[in-house]
C-alpha angles and dihedrals in degrees: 000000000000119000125206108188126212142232101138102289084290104069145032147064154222109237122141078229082076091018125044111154104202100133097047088055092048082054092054102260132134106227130204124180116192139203111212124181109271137203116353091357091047107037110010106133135201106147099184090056083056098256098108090178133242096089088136088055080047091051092054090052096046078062098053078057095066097044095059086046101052119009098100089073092068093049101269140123115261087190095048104048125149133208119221143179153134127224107350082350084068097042092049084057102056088040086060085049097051091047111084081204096067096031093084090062093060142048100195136352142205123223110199121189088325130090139174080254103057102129090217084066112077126066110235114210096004099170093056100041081060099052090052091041081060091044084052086053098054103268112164097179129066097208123106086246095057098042091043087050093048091046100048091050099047123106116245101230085061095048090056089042086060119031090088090069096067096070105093134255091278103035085060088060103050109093093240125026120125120201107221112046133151118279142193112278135216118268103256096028108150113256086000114185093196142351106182140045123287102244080057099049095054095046084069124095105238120215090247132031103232105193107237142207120200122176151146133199116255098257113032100164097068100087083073099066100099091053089038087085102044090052107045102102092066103043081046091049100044117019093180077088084076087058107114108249093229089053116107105232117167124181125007092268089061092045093051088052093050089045086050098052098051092053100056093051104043098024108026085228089293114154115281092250154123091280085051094054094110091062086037085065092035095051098048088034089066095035090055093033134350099062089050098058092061098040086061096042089055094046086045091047094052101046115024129062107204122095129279125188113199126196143172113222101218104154119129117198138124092282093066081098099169089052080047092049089045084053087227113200115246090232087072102058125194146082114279124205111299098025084114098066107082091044087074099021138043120216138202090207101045088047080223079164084096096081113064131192096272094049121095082249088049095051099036079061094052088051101042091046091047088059095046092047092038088058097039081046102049104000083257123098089203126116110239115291097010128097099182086131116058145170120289108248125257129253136217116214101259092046093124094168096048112144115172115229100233121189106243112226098220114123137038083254145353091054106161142199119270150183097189107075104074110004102103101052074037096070086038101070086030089070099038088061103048083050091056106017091030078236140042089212082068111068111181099239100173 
């Protein structure tokens, strides 16, 4: 099992400090952890100066490389080998998915609170954050050749102290945006992860079916609560920021209706402000996550014929360390991105050691980490001789009321398979989308 981390394409490691496996192993199970470029090192883009982006999603398949190449000499299985990851960590997985290129390193992958349609994924405008990430070092020239110069012989350190500063006035205002993000390559690029959308890439038949899991927690947005407060002026004074990013708005009438709309439905019209900081979370979890999930699942669902288990992580123990960090109230239950980390990791830094095996949170891991191994072991999550969490259905083309039934991760044991968590907000954007896209299975991503 291979696991990519996440931290937005900018931040994060591997390190066993975040990411110690020891109940995976105890499960059966090999596991790697990697380390990929991130933000302008990993993902800066100028095509016609020869750096067509992605090297950090190059980086991660250089390591799948390396796996199939030498994984058998620490006792694993070159030829059953599964993707994992969480966050960008998750997105990197399904664009691996989606790219015939990587599909021959792996056997089967997890996509954990990250897609291809996240709408934080992709770079908007590359070519010119580049350019102003050049200007910030110093550049005087506007050529290839002087950006490329300026860039080569720039330190590191500098780079990733700046690179913040290229998102524009009112980026840097909204509570979540990263500057250097994967993007769409050009057909023939050399290594090229992928050169399409998305929606198309998964409307084509790949040479081999790779069994998939793709989930969220149930409350994603929570990780945001501590920036909710520092940013609420400008979400009060301006509720277009709760516009999803992959949603087509032209012209300021379409983006008050839209505005509008999504007041009605997450905040009853009540007032943008600390005693609406529940919806707030609800509202940009489902804009940088939720939404995503099921977006991909549909598309999945309609075009592709392995199978997909789909799940919502909704547990709540001493273990959901990042709800823990946010100081989220009691009063707002639910996992936020990220709770389902130390139910499959230990961590030094988190001090996950309080929650032994006898304990709910202990239990709750056992179980988690039996599911992830089970399905990188057969293609099933199931335990032996039980079938509770199964496929999501398939779709035809003209299925327009397609929902997919998902297994909510809520209890030790006796988690079942459900339609109700998600389906009425749901409809909602469903219906935002084919009003400005003409379809919700089409984000906007440049």
């Amino acid at each position: 099992m291979v696991w990519i981390h996440g931290g937005g394409f900018c931040t994060g490691t591997g390190s066993s400090v975040l990411y110690e496996p020891p109940y995976l192993v105890q499960q059966g199970a090999v596991i790697v952890s990697i380390n990929y470029r991130l933000g302008a090192l990993g993902f800066l883009s100028l095509p016609t100066a020869g750096i067509p982006g992605n090297m950090g999603l190059k980086d991660q398949r250089m390591s799948f490389r390396w796996v199939r190449e030498n994984i058998a000499r620490f006792g694993g299985d070159p030829n059953n080998v599964t993707i994992f990851g969480e966050s960008a960590g998750g997105a990197s997985v399904q664009l691996h998915y989606l790219s015939e290129d990587s599909r021959p390193y792996f056997q089967k992958a997890i996509a954990q609170s990250g897609t291809a349609f996240n709408e934080w994924v992709w770079q908007r405008e590359p070519v010119e954050r580049t350019r102003k990430l050049a200007q910030l070092l110093g550049c005087k020239g506007d050529s290839d050749e002087d950006v490329l110069a300026t860039l080569m012989n720039a330190p590191a350190e500098k780079m990733a102290a700046l690179q913040n500063q290229v998102l524009s006035e009112r980026e840097q205002t909204l509570l979540l945006r990263f500057p250097f993000t994967p993007v769409i390559e050009k057909a023939g690029s050399e290594d090229a992860i992928i050169t399409e959308h998305p929606s198309q890439a998964t409307e084509k038949k790949f040479r081999e079916e790779i069994p998939i899991v793709l989930g969220s927690t149930n409350e994603e947005g929570l990780l945001l609560w501590p920036m909710i407060p520092e940013k609420l002026p400008f979400y009060s004074s301006d509720p277009s920021r709760f516009i999803p990013g992959t949603l087509t708005i032209q012209g300021d009438e379409n983006a008050r209706y839209a505005s509008d709309e999504i007041a009605r439905f997450f905040f009853q019209n009540q007032p943008v402000s600390l005693d609406t900081i529940g919806s707030i979370a609800t509202v940009l979890g489902d804009n940088l996550n939720m939404l995503a999930g099921y977006v991909a699942a549909e598309l999945h669902a309609r075009y592709q014929s392995a199978p997909m288990y789909m799940y919502v992580f909704s547990f709540v123990g001493e273990l959901n360390k990042y709800r823990q960090e946010m100081q989220v109230p009691p009063e707002h239950p639910g996992a936020a991105h990220g709770d389902d980390l130390y139910y499959l990791f230990s961590s030094t830094a988190y001090k996950t050691e309080v929650a032994d095996d006898e304990s709910t949170a202990g239990k709750f891991r056992a179980y988690l980490c039996n599911l992830w191994v089970n399905f990188a072991r057969t293609g099933n999550p199931n335990p032996q001789g039980t079938a509770d969490w199964t496929p999501i259905e398939r779709s035809t083309q003209d299925a327009d009321q397609y929902f997919p039934s998902v297994m909510n991760l809520e209890h030790v044991d006796s988690n079942k398979m459900t339609t109700e968590l998600f389906y009425e907000r749901f409809q909602f954007w469903k219906n935002l989308y084919h009003k400005f896209n003409g379809s919700h299975l089409l984000p906007q991503i440049e």
